[in-house]
C-alpha positions as YAML, in Angstrom:
chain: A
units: angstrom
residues:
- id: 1
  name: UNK
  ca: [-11.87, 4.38, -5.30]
- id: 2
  name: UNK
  ca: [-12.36, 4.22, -9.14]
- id: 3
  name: UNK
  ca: [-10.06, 3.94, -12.10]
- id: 4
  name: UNK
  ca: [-7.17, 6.45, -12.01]
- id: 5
  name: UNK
  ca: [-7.72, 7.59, -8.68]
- id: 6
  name: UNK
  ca: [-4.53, 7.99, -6.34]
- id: 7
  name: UNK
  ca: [-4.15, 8.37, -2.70]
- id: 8
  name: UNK
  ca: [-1.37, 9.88, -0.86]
- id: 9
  name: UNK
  ca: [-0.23, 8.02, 2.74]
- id: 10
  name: UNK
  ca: [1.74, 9.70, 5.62]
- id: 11
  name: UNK
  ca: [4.92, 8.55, 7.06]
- id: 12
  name: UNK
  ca: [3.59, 6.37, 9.95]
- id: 13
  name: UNK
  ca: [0.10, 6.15, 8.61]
- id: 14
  name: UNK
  ca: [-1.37, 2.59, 8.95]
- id: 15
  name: UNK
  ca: [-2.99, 1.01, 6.09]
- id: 16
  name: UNK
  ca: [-4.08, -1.92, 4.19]
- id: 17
  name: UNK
  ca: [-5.17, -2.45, 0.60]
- id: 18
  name: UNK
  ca: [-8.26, -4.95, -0.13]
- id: 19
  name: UNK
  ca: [-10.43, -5.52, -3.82]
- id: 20
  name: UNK
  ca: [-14.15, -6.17, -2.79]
- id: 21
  name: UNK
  ca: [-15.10, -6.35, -6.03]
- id: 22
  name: UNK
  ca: [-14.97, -9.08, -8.92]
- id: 23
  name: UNK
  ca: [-12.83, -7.30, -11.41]
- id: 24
  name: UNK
  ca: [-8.95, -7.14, -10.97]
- id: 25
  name: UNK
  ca: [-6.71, -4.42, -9.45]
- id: 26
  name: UNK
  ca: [-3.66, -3.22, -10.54]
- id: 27
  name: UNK
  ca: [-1.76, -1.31, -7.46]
- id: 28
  name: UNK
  ca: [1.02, 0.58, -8.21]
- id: 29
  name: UNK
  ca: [2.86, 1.88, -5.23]
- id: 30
  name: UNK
  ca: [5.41, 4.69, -5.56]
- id: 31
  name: UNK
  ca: [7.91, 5.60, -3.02]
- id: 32
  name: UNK
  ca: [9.15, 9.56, -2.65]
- id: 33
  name: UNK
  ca: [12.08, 10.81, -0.64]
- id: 34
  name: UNK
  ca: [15.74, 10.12, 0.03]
- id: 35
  name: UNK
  ca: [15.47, 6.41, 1.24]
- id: 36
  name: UNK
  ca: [13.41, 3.89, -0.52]
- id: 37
  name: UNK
  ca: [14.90, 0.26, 1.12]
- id: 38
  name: UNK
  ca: [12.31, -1.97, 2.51]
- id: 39
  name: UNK
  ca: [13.99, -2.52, 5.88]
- id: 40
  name: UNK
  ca: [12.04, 0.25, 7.47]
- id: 41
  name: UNK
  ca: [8.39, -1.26, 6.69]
- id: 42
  name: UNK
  ca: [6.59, -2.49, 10.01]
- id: 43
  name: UNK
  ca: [3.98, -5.27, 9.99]
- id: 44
  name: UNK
  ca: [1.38, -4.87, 12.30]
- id: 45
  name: UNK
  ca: [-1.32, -7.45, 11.20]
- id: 46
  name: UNK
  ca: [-0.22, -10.03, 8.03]
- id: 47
  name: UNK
  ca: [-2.87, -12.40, 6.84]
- id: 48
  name: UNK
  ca: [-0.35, -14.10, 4.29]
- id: 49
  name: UNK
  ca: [2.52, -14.65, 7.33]
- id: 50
  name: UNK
  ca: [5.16, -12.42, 5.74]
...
């Protein structure tokens, strides 16, 4: 992905976020819908032991 791209993600849709390269990234997550707690988020692999 480049600058000002976007990417939509499906209910149940694994996924995982990672910068390979050497300049920072901003990621700006945005939530649509009727319910936005956290409660419902399901960890399947967590390499920082949340």
């Amino acid at each position: 992905m480049t600058v000002g791209d976007s990417i939509d993600i499906e209910i149940g849709d694994l996924h995982r976020i990672e910068n390979i390269g050497s300049n920072d990234v901003i990621f700006i997550e945005v939530q649509t819908g009727t319910y936005f707690g956290e409660d419902d988020i399901e960890r399947i692999e967590d390499d920082f032991g949340r």
